[in-house]
C-alpha positions as CSV (number, residue, x, y, z in Angstrom):
1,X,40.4,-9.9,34.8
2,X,37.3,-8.5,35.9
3,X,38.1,-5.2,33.8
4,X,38.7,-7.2,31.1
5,X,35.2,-8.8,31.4
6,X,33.9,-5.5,31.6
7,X,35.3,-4.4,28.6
8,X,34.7,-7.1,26.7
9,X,30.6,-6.6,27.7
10,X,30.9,-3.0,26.8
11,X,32.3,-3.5,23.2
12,X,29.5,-6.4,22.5
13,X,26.7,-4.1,24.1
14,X,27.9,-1.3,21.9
15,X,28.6,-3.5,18.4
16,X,25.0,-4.8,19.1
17,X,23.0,-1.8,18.8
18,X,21.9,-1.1,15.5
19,X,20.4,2.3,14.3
20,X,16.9,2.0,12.2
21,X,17.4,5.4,10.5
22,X,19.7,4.1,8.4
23,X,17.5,3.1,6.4
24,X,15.4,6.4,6.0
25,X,12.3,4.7,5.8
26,X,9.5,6.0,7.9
27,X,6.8,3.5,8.9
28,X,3.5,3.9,8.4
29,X,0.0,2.9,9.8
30,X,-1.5,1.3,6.8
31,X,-3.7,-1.3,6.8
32,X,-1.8,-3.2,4.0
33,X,0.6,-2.7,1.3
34,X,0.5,-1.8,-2.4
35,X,2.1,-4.3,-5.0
36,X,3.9,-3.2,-8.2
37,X,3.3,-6.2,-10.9
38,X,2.4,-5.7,-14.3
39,X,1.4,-9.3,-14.3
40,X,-0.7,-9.1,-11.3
41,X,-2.6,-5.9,-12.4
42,X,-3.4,-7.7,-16.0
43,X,-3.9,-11.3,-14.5
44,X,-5.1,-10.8,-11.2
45,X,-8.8,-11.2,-9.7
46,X,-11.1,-8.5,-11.0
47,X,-14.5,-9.5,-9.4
48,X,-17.0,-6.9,-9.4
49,X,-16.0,-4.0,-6.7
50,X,-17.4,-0.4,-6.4
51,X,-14.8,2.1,-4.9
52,X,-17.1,4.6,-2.7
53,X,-14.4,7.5,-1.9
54,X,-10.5,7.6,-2.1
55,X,-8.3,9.8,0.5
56,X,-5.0,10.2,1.0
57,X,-3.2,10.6,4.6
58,X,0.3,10.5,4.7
59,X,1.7,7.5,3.0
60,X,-2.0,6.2,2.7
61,X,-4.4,5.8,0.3
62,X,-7.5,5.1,2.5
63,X,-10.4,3.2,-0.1
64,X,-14.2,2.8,0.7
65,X,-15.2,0.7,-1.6
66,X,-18.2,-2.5,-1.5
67,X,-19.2,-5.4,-2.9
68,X,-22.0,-8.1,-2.9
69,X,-21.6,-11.0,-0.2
70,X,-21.9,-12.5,3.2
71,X,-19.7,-10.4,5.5
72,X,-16.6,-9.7,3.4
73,X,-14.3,-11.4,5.5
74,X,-13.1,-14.2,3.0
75,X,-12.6,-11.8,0.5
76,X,-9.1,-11.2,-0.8
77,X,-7.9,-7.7,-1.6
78,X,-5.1,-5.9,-3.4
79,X,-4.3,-2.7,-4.7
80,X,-1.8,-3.0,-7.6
81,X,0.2,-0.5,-9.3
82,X,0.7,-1.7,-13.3
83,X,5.2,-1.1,-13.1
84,X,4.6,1.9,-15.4
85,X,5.1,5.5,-14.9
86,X,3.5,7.5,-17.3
87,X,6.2,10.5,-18.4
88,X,3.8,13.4,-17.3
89,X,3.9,16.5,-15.2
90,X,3.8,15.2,-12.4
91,X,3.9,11.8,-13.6
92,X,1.2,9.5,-13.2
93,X,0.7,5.6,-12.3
94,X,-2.3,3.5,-13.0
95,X,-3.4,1.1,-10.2
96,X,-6.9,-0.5,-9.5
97,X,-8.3,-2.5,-6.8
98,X,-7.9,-6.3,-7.2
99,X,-10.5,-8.3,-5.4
100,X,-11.5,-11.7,-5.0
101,X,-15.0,-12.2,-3.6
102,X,-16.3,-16.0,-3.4
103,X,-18.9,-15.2,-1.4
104,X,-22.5,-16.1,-2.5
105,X,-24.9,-13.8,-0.7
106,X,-27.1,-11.1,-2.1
107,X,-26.2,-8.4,0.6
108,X,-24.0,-5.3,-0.1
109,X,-20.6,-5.1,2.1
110,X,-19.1,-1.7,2.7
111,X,-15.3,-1.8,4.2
112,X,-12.8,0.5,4.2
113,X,-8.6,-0.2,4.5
114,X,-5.8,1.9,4.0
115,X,-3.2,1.3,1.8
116,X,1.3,2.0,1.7
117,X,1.5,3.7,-0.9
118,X,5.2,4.8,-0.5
119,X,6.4,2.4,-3.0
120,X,4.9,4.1,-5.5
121,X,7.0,7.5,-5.1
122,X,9.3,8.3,-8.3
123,X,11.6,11.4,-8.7
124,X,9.7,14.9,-7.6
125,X,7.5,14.9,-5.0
126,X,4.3,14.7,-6.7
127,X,2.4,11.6,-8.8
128,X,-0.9,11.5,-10.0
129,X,-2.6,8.2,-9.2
130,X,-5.6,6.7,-11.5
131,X,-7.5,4.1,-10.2
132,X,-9.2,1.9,-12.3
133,X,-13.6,2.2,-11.8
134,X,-13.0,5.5,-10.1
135,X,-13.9,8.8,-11.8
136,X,-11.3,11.3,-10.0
137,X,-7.3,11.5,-10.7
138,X,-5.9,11.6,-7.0
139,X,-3.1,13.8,-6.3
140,X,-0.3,11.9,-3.6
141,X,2.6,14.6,-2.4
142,X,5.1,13.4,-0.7
């Protein structure tokens, strides 16, 4: 009986493990994620945002960017990618930084967050990224 038991414990402890690889995505340390919405990138908020610098690291896209207000810490950010990949070499998508800023101060915020970005990967191992109210093309290899 007691093998039995034993047995039986062994074949749930086993059936119960589950292996995360299987799903071959790596995680990353971003600070948020990037959304792909046609919608969102025509409709969403668009108030007035200056984008300081643009790096990539890993699977992040690291923007400094600012904006008039309090503090910044009711404002409501999100970088969105339009849902079309322009046929280039190597292709190229078109994102820009969606904020919503409700604050009514006169002082310049600086903040900086890090964005997934490894949504955004098509066939190859190269895009182009163009973000809207920023001057450079950034090159993400992955």
């Amino acid at each position: 009986m007691q093998r039995i038991l034993l047995l039986l414990l062994t074949a749930t402890a086993i059936l119960s493990c589950s292996n995360d690889d299987d799903n071959n995505v790596a995680p990353t340390n971003c600070d948020m994620t990037t959304l792909i919405s046609a919608t969102e990138f025509a409709d969403g908020p668009s108030d007035p945002v200056s984008i300081n610098s643009i790096s990539i690291t890993d699977n992040c896209l690291k923007i400094n960017f600012g904006s008039s207000g309090c503090d910044g810490d009711t404002w409501q950010l999100n970088l969105i990618d339009s849902g079309i990949v322009l046929e280039s070499d190597p292709p190229q998508r078109n994102l820009r930084l969606s904020l919503s800023n409700e604050e009514a101060c006169l002082a310049f915020i600086t903040q900086e967050l890090d964005f997934d970005i490894s949504n955004l990967q098509v066939e190859g191992n190269q895009l182009i990224l163009n973000v809207a109210n920023f001057d450079e093309s950034i090159s993400y290899e992955y």
